[in-house]
C-alpha positions as CSV (number, residue, x, y, z in Angstrom):
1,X,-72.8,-106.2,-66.0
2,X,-72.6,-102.7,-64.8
3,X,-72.0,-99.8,-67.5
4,X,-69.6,-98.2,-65.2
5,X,-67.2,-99.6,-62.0
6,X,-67.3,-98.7,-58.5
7,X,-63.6,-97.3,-58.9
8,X,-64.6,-94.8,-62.1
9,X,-68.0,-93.2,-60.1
10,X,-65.4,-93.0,-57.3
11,X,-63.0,-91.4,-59.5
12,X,-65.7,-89.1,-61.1
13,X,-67.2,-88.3,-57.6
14,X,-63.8,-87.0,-55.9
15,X,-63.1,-84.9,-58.6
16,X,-66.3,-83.4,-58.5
17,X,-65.5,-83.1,-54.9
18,X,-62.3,-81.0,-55.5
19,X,-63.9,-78.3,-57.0
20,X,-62.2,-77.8,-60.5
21,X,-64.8,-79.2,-62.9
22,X,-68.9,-79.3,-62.6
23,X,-71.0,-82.0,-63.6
24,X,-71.3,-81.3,-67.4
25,X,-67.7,-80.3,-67.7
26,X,-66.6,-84.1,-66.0
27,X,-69.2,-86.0,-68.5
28,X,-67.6,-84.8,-71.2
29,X,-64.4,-85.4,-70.0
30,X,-65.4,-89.1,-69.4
31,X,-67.0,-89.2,-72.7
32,X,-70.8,-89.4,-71.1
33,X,-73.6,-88.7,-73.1
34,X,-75.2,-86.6,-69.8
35,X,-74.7,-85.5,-66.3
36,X,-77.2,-87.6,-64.5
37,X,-75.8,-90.4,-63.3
38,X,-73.0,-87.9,-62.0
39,X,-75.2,-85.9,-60.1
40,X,-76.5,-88.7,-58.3
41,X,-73.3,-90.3,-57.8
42,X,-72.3,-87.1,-55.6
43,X,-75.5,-87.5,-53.7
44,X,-75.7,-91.3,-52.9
45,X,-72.0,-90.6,-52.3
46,X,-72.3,-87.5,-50.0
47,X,-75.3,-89.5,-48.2
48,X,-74.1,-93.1,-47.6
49,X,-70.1,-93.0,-48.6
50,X,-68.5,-95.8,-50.9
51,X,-71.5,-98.1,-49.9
52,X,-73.6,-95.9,-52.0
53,X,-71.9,-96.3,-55.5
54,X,-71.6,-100.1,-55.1
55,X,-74.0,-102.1,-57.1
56,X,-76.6,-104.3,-55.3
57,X,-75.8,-107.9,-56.8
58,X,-78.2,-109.7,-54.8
59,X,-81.6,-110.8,-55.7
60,X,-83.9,-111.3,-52.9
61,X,-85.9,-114.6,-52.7
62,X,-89.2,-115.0,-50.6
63,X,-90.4,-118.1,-49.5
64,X,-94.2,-119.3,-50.6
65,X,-95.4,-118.9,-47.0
66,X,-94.0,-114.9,-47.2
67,X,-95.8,-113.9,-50.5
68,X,-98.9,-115.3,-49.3
């Protein structure tokens, strides 16, 4: 399970976004030990939209014939 849902990075990201708070400022606000994973949030946010918080659930399975 995820430590944090697509709607809170969201959340975190668009306030971010308006300007009022930095990084540090929001994780304490959201009771985060660091700023990390809100930095890059913004990023994979600012470079792929929404797609970029959600979490891949999807393992990838190669056949015997590929992995030789």
């Amino acid at each position: 399970m995820a430590k944090y849902s697509e709607q809170f990075k969201l959340m975190v990201v668009r306030e971010y976004q308006e300007g009022y708070l930095g990084y540090d400022m929001l994780a304490k606000k959201h009771c985060m030990t660091n700023s990390s994973p809100i930095k890059r949030w913004v990023k994979l946010y600012e470079k792929f939209g929404i797609e970029g918080l959600k979490r891949i659930r999807q393992k990838k399975v190669y056949s015997v014939q590929f992995k030789l």
